[in-house]
N, C-alpha and C positions, 0 to 999 in steps of 0.2 A: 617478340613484338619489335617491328621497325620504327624508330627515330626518325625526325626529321632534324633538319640544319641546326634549329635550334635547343633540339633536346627534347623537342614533341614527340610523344607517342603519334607513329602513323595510323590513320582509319585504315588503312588498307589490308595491315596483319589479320588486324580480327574479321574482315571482310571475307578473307579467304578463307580463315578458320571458319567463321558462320560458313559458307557457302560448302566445305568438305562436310562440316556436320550435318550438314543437310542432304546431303549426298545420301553421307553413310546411315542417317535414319531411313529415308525412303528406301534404300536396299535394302535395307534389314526388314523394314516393311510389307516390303515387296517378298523376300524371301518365307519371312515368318507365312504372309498369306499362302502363299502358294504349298508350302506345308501343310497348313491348316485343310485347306481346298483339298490337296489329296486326303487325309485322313477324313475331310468329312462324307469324302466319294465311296472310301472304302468303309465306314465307317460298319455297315452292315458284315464284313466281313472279320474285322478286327473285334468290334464287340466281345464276341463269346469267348474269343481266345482272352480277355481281361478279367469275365469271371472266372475262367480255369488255373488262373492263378493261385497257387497254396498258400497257406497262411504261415508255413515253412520257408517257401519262397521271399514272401514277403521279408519275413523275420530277416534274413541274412543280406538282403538288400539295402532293407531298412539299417540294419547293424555296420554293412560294409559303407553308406555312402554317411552314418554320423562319423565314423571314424576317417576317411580320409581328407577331410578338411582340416583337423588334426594333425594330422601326418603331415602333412604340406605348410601347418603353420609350425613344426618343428622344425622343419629343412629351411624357411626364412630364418626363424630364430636363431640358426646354428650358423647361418652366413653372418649375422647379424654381428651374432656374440664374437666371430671371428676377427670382427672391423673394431671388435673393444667396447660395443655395448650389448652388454648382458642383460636380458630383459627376464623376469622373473616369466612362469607359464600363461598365470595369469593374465598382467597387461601386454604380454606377446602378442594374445589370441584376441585380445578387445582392438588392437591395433591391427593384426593383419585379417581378421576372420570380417569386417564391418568392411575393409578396406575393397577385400574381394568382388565383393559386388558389383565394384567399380568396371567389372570383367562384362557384366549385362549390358553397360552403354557401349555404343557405336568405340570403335578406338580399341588401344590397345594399354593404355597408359596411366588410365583414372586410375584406379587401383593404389599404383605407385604415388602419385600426388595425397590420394585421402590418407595413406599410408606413414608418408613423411611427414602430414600436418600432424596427424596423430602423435605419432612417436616422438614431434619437438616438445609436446609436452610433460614427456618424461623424459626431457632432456638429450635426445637423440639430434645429432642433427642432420636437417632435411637432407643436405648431400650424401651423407650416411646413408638413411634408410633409403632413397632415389635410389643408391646406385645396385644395395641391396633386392629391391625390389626388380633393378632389369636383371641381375646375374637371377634371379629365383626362377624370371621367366624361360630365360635360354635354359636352365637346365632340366627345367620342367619340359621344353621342347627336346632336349637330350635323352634324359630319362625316357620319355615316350615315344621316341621313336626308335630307344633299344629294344625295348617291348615288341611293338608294333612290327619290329624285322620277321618273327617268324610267319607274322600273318601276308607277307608277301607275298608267297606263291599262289596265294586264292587271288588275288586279285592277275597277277599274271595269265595263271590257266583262264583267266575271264577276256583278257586280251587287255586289260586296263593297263599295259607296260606303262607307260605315262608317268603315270602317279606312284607307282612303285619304283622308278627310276627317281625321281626328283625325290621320294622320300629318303631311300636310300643315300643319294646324295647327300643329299641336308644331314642324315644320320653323322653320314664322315665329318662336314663341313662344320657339325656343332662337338664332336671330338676333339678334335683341333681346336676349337674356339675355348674349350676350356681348358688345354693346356693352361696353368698356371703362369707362365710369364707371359705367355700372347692374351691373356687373357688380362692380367695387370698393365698391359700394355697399352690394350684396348680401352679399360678404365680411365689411363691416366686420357691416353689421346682425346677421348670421350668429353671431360671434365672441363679441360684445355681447351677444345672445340665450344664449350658452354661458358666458358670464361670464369669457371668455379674454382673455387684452389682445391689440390690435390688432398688425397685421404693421407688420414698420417701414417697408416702401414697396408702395405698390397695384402691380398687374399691371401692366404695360405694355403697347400695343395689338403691338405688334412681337413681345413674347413669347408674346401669346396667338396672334398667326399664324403663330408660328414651330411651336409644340405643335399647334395645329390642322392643318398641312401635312401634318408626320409623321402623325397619325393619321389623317387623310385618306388617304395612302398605304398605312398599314397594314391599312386596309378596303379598299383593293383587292387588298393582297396577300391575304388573307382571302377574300375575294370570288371570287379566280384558281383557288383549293382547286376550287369548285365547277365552274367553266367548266369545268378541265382535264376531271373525271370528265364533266360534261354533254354535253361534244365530244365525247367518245369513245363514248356510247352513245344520242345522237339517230339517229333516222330518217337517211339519205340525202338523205333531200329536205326537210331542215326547213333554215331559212333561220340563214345561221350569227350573220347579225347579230341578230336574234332571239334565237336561243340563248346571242349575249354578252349580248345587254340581260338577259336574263332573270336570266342566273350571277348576274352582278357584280351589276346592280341590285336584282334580286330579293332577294338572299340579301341585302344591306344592309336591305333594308325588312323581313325575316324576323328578322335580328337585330337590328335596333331595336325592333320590338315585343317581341321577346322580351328586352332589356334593360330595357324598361319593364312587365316582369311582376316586379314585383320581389321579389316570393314565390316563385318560383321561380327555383333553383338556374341563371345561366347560362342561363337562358331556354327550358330546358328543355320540349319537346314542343310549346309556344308557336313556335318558329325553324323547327323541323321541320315542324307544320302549315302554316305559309304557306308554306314554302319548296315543298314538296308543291303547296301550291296554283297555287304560279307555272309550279311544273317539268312541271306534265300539260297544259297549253297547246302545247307542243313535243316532248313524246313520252309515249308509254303511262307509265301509271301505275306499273310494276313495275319501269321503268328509272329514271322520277323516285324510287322510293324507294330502289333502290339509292344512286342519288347522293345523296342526303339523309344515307342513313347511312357514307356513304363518306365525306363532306364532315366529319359531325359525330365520325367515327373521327379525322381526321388533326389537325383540332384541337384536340381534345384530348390528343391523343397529345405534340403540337409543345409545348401548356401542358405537359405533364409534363418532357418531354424541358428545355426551358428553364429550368423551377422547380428540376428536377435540377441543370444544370452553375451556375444562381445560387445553391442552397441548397449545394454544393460550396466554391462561392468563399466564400459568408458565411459556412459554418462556419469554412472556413482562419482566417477574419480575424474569427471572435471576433462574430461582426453578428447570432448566434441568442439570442434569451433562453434565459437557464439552466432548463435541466430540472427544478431545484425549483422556480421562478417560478412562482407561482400564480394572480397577478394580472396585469389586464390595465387599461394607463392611458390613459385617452380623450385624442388631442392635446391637448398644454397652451395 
């Protein structure tokens, strides 16, 4: 927020703010419909392929996507615990699992904010968990675009070089970025630029591979959502290896681009378009879109189902802001 001469908050900050988030809901509005509209066009074609889903299928999808939000709140935990606050599994998961959500609004950031209010009341503090919160998301964009590398040549042989160029890029450019001193670097500059005082000890390369493992994992459990449903309604004669590169890898490179939309909610319609584009290489079209929205059902589902039993635990133990609270304080 800008200042005026005399130590006034200026109208003008929040002005712009309103006016980007308003931006960013009518795209995401605009996107979600347009989604919707083709699924409702096709809907006669996608149907059957929904009830030819197994109850097998189900199982391992359902299995794969409660476990990877898990996964992903270990790899914050473990950057966490590296900064010198050790949070028990527990109020870990009531802190980052409720926080998550934060990932459905327009922006890229909420998350990180509900995150740090949380955690100050277990005494974390907000610059702490803030800064925890952006290194989870770079490495979750790291992690997933090492994944994602194999599924690049299906998008090439399509002619899509574009996007297979730039991800690759990014691949290198988030390499580099977590080098351990560039990346402590980055933090302090970061910090400095915010006007926040510095953390009292840099990352450590052991912690940053300890959080990158878990989330590396957690994108394949993620990943698994898709293969189950894709196994089950490929062709007979489509080749199985194939159809695993495609799951796992595909849908990684589908959700990094769409992490990197970051006007859109969650990567909304962005995750779905590529993932569609990987998934009709391997079977008709009306089975790749069933799986697509069977994929993007359970995930979301699994986010709710986990925000529920964390927002559960945090209200027991006091970790929600009070319902007058009006304000909201950027990591200290």
């Amino acid at each position: 927020m800008t200042t005026g001469a005399a130590g006034v908050p200026s109208a003008r900050a929040p002005r712009r703010r309103g006016a980007l988030a308003t931006v960013r809901i009518v795209l995401a509005v605009l996107v979600l419909a347009g989604v919707l509209l083709a699924l409702w066009r096709n809907w006669g074609a996608v149907s059957p392929h929904l009830g030819d889903v197994s109850l097998r299928a189900w199982a391992l999808a359902l299995l794969a996507g409660f476990v990877s939000p898990f996964l992903g709140m270990l790899g914050w935990r473990a950057l966490l615990t590296d900064l010198g606050s050790r949070l028990h599994i527990a109020p870990a998961s009531g802190v980052f699992l409720v926080g998550q959500l934060g990932k459905y609004l327009p922006g890229s950031v909420w998350s990180v904010f509900a995150q740090a209010e949380m955690a100050a009341r277990l005494g974390v503090p907000r610059r702490r968990t803030g800064v925890v919160g952006l290194v989870t998301m770079a490495l979750s964009l790291l992690t997933g675009v090492i994944i994602a590398v194999p599924s690049l040549p299906v998008l090439l042989r399509r002619g899509d070089s574009s996007t297979a160029v730039l991800v690759g890029v990014a691949g290198m450019l988030f390499v580099i970025a977590m080098w351990p001193p560039l990346l402590n670097r980055g933090i302090r500059l970061g910090l400095r630029l915010l006007r926040r005082d510095p953390l009292e000890h840099d990352l450590s390369g052991r912690g940053i591979v300890t959080g990158g493992a878990w989330t590396l994992l957690a994108w394949l459990a993620t990943g698994a959502i898709c293969w189950a449903f894709a196994a089950d309604l490929v062709p007979d004669s489509a080749d199985t290896g194939e159809v695993a590169l495609i799951s796992l890898s595909g849908f990684c490179l589908a959700a990094v681009v769409g992490m990197a939309s970051v006007l859109l909610p969650a990567g909304v319609g962005v995750r779905e378009g590529i993932l569609l584009l990987l998934l009709v290489t391997v079977m008709p079209g009306s089975a790749a879109t069933a799986v697509v929205v069977l994929t993007r059902f359970v995930t979301l589902a699994m986010d709710i189902l986990w925000a529920g039993i964390g927002w559960l635990w945090a209200r027991a133990h006091h970790l929600l802001p009070d319902r007058h609270t009006v304000t909201v304080r950027p990591p200290d």
